[in-house]
N, C-alpha and C positions, 0 to 999 in steps of 0.2 A: 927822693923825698920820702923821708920814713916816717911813717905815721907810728904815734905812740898808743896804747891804751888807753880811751878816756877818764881822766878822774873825776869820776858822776859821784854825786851825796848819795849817800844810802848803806846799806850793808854789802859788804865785800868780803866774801869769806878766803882766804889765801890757801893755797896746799903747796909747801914748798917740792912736795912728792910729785906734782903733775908736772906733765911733759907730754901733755896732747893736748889739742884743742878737739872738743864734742859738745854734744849738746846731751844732756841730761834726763831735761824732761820737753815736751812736748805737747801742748793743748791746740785741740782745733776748736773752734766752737762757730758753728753756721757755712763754713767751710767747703764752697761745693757738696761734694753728697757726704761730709762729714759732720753731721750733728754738734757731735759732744765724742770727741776722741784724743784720750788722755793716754802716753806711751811712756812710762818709768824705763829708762835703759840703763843699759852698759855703755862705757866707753869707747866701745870695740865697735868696728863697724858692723853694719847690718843689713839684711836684704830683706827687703820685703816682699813678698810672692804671693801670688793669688792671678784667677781669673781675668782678662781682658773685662776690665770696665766696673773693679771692686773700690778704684781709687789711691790705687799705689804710686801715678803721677801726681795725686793731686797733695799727696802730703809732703811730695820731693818741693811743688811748686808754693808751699805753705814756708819750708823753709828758706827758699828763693827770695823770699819776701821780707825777710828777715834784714835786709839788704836794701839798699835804695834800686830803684826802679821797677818794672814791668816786672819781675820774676822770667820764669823757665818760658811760659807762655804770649807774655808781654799779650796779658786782656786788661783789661779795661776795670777799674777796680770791683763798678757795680757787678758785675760778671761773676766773680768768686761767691755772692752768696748763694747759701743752699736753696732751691727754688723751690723744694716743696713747704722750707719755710716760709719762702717769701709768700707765695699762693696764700699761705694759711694765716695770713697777715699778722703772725702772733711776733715776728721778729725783722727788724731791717737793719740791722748791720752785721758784721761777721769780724771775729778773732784771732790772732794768732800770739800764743806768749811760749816763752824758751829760755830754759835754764842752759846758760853756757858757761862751761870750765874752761880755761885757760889758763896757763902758767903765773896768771894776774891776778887768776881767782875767779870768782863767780858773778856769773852777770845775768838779771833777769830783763830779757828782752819781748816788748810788746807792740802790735801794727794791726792796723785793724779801718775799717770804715766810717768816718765822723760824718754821719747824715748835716746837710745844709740847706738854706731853703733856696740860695742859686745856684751853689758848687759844692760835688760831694766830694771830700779829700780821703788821702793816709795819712794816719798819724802813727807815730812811734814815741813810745817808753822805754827809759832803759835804769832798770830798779827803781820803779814807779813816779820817775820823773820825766817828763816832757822834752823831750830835744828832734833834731831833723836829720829827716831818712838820713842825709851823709853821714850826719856824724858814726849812723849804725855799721858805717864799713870801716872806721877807726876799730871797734873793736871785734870784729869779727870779719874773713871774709870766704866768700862764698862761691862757688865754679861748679855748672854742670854743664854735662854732654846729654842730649836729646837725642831719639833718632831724626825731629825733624832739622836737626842742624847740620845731621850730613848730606843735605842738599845746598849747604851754605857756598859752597864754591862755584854752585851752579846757578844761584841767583845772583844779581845784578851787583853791584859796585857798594850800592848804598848797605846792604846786606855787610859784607865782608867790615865796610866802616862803625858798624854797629857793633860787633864782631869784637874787634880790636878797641872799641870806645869800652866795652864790656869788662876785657883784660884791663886795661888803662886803669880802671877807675879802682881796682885794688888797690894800685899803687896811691894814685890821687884821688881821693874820696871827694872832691868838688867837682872832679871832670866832670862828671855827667852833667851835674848843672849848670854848666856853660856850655854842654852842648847844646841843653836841650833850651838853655835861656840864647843862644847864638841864634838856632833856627828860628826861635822865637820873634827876632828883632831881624832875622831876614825877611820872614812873611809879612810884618810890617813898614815892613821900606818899601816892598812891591805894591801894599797898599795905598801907600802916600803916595808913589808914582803913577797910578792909574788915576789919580785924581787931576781933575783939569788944573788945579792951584796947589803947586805942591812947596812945604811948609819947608824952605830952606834952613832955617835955625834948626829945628826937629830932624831935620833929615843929615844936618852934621852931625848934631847928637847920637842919634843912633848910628853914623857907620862909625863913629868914634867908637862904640862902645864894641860892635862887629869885630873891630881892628884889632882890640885886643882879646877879645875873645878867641879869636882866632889864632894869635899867638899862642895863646895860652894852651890852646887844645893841640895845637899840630905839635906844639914843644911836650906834652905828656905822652901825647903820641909817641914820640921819636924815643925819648926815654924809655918809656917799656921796651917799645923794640928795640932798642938797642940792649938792654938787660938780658933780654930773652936770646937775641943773637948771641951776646957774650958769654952766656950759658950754655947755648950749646957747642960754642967754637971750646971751651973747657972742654969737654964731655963729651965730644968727639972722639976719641982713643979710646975715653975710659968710661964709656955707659952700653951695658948689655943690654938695653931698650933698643937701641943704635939697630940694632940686628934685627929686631922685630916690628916696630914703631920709626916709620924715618924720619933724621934730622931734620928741619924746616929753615930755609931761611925768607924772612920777612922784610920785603924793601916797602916803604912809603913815599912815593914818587906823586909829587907837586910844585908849584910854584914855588909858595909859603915854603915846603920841606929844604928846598935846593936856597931861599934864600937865607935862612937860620942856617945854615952851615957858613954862609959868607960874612954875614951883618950882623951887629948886635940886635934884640928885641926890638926895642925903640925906633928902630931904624926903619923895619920893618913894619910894623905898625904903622908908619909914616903913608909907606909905600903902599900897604893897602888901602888906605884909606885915601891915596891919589886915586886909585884905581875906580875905589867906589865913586867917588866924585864925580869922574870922568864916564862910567859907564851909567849913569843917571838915567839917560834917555837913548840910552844907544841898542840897539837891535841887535848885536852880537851878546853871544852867551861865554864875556871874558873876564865875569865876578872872581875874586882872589877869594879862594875861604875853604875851610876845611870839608867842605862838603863837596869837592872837588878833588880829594886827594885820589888815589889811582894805590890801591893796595896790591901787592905782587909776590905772592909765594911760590917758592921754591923747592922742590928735594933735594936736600943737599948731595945725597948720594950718584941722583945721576943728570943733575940740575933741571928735572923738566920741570915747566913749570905747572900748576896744581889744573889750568886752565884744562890741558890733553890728559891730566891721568884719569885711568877709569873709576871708577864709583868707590869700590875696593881701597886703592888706592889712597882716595881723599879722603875716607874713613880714618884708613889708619894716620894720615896727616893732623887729621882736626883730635884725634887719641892723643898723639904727639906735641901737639902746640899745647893742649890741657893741664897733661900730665908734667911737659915741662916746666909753665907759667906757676903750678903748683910746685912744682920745687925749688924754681927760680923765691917765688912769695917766702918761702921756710927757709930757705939758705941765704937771699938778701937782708932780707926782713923780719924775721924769725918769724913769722904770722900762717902757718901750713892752715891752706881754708877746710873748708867743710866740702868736700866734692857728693854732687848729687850724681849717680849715671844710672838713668834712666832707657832700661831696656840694651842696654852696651853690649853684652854677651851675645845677643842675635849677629846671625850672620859672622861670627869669630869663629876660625877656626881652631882647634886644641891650643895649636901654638902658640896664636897670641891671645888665648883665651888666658893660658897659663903667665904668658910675660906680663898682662894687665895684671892680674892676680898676686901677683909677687911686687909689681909696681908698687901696688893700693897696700899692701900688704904692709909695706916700707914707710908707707905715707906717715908722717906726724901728724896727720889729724884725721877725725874721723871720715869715713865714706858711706854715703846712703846706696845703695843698690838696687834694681826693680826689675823682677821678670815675673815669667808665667810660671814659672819653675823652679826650682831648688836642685832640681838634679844636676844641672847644668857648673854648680858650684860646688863640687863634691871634689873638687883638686884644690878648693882655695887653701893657703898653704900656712894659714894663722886661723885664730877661734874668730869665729864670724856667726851672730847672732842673727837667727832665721827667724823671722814674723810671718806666720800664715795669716796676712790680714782678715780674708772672709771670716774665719774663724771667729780670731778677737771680736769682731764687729758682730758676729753672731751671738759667741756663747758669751763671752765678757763684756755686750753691750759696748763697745769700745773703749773699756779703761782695761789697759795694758801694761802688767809687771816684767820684767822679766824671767819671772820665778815660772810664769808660764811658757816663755818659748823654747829654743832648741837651738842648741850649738853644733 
C-alpha cells in the first residue's frame, strides 16, 4: 500500500535537483529544557554532541513527534513542557515546527499542545493548515534506535508488538489508529461484562467493530513483514551489512495470522467475532485479536532465535531490522525516513562502528546522531555536520546557523 505525498493548500516550493529527504530548519519553543531553540541546517546529516543531560535526546524526541504517536519516549504529551516555564506560569503549552525537503518540495510541519478544559490534545499543521497526526506520516517518515530499545527483546510480548506496530505504520499511516482505537473497544467490552446487565445490542456492536479491526491490523502486519523478509532474502548474497549487522527473520505467529493465509477477510472477521460471542462469559483467556500475536525473530545466519542471543547480539539485530526497514521504505516506496540514533556508537566496536557509518552514509535521507563526543566520529566516511549543543545554547542563546558549526 503506497502512500502518496499529501496535496495540502498552501505554498510548495519544488526543487527538481533534490534527492534527499531532510529537515531544513528546526524550532523548539517550551520544549523540555529547550526554550526557544532555532537550528538553520544542512542537508547533510549531523551529530549533535555535548554533555550527559544538555538535551541532545530531547530535540531527536521533538522530531519523533513530527510523526503520529508517542515519539522516541512515548510520555505523555503534558510531560514535554519546559517546567521551569511551567513553575513560572508565564507559558502552558509547547511547540514544535519543521521545514522538510523532499523530492515533492517543501513542507512546513507544526505539533504542539492545544490546552482543554477536560482533555489536553496534539494537534498538527502542515503549511499552516490543520490535518491529523496520520496524515503527518503520508509525508514524511521517521525511525529511531534508543539505547533504551535494546532491551526490546528482553521485555515481554507486548513490547516487541509495539515494535513491529511502529515499523507497520510507515507503511500504513492509519495502523496505529486502529490499534490504538482496537484496545480502545477491548477495554470497553470488559466493562460492559463486569456489569450485572450487560447491553447485548452494544456489545454486538463493539465486537463487530474488534473483528475488523483486527483484520485489519494483523493484515498490515503481515505485509510489512513480509516486505522486510523479501528484502533481505534479495540481499542475502549481495549486502556487506550481512557481514557485520545479521540478517533477521520475522515470523508473526497467531491464530488470526495462520487464518488470513487460508480464508479470505470476511471470512475471518466472521470467525472472530464467533469467538467474541462465545467467550462473553467464559473464564478462559481464548479472545482472537491481535494483541495475542506471538512475535519470533530470528538470525538468519545461524537460526538462533533473538530469545538466547546475548545483549551484543540483539544489538546488532534491532541495528539490522532499522537499517533494513529504512531501505526497504526508499527501495519500495521511494520515501528514505529521517533516522534519529540516539547514542548508537556506545558500546560498537571499530568495525561496526565503521559498517554503520558507511550504512548512514548511503542513506537517502538525512540522519540525526547523539553522543557525548565527537571523537568517536572522526572515520565517518561522508561531511557530517557537528553541533556542539552546550555551546549554541550558551553563546548563540539557541539560534543555530550553520555558518557557525564544523564539519
Amino acid at each position: 500500500m503506497k502512500n502518496n505525498i499529501l496535496d495540502f493548500k498552501g505554498e510548495i516550493q519544488t526543487d527538481e535537483n533534490s534527492n534527499k529527504f531532510y529537515i531544513k530548519k528546526l524550532n523548539l519553543k517550551n520544549f523540555r529544557n529547550h526554550v526557544d531553540l532555532n537550528l538553520n541546517i544542512r542537508k547533510d546529516s549531523l551529530l549533535i554532541y555535548g554533555d550527559n543531560g544538555c538535551g541532545k535526546t530531547n530535540i531527536l524526541e521533538a522530531i519523533s513527534l513530527l510523526n503520529q504517536g508517542k515519539g522516541l519516549r512515548k510520555s505523555n504529551i503534558e510531560d514535554y513542557l519546559n517546567q521551569k516555564i511551567l513553575l513560572q506560569g508565564s507559558y502552558n503549552t509547547w511547540g514544535i515546527n519543521a521545514d522538510f525537503m523532499c523530492p515533492k518540495g517543501k513542507f512546513n510541519i507544526g505539533t504542539g499542545l492545544k490546552k482543554d478544559t477536560f482533555k489536553n490534545s496534539r494537534v498538527a499543521k502542515v503549511n499552516t493548515h490543520k490535518c491529523s497526526l496520520s496524515s503527518l506520516g503520508k509525508i514524511l517518515k521517521i525511525s529511531w534506535i534508543t539505547p533504551q530499545m535494546c532491551i526490546l527483546f528482553q521485555n515481554g510480548m507486548s513490547e516487541r508488538r509495539r515494535f513491529i506496530d511502529r515499523l507497520t505504520s510507515s507503511l500504513d499511516s492509519f495502523h496505529l489508529n486502529r490499534v490504538y482505537k482496537c484496545e480502545k473497544l477491548l477495554r470497553q467490552r470488559s466493562k460492559i461484562l463486569m456489569q450485572s446487565k450487560s447491553d447485548k445490542t452494544w456489545l454486538d456492536a463493539i465486537e463487530s467493530q474488534i473483528s475488523e479491526l483486527s483484520v485489519a491490523i494483523t493484515a498490515s502486519r503481515l505485509e510489512m513483514v513480509e516486505a522486510l523478509n523479501d528484502l533481505y532474502n534479495k540481499e542475502l548474497n549481495d549486502n556487506y551489512l550481512i557481514d557485520n549487522f545479521p540478517p533477521a527473520v520475522i515470523r508473526l505467529i497467531g491464530k488470526i495470522e495462520e487464518l488470513l493465509t487460508k480464508k479470505p477477510a470476511s471470512e475471518v472477521e466472521g470467525i472472530i467475532k464467533d469467538n467474541l460471542k462465545k467467550s462473553r462469559f467464559s473464564e478462559e483467556e481464548n479472545i482472537l485479536g491481535p494483541n495475542k500475536t506471538i512475535i519470533e525473530i530470528l538470525n538468519r545466519k545461524n537460526n538462533k532465535n533473538v530469545n538466547y542471543a546475548s545483549t551484543g547480539e540483539q544489538k546488532l539485530l534491532l541495528i539490522s531490522i532499522i537499517l533494513s526497514h529504512a531501505r526497504m521504505l526508499n527501495k519500495n516506496f521511494n520515501m528514505a525516513p529521517i533516522l534519529l540514533l540516539d547514542d548508537i556508537v556506545e558500546h560498537l566496536d571499530k568495525k561496526h562502528r565503521c559498517a554503520l557509518f558507511l550504512e548512514i552514509s548511503r542513506h537517502e535521507g538525512q540522519s540525526w546522531f547523539t553522543s557525548t563526543s565527537k571523537e568517536a566520529f572522526a572515520d565517518y566516511p561522508t561531511l557530517i555536520d557537528r553541533i556542539n549543543l552546550p555551546e549554541i545554547m550558551f553563546q548563540f542563546k539557541g539560534k543555530y546557523d550553520f555558518q557557525y558549526g564544523e564539519t
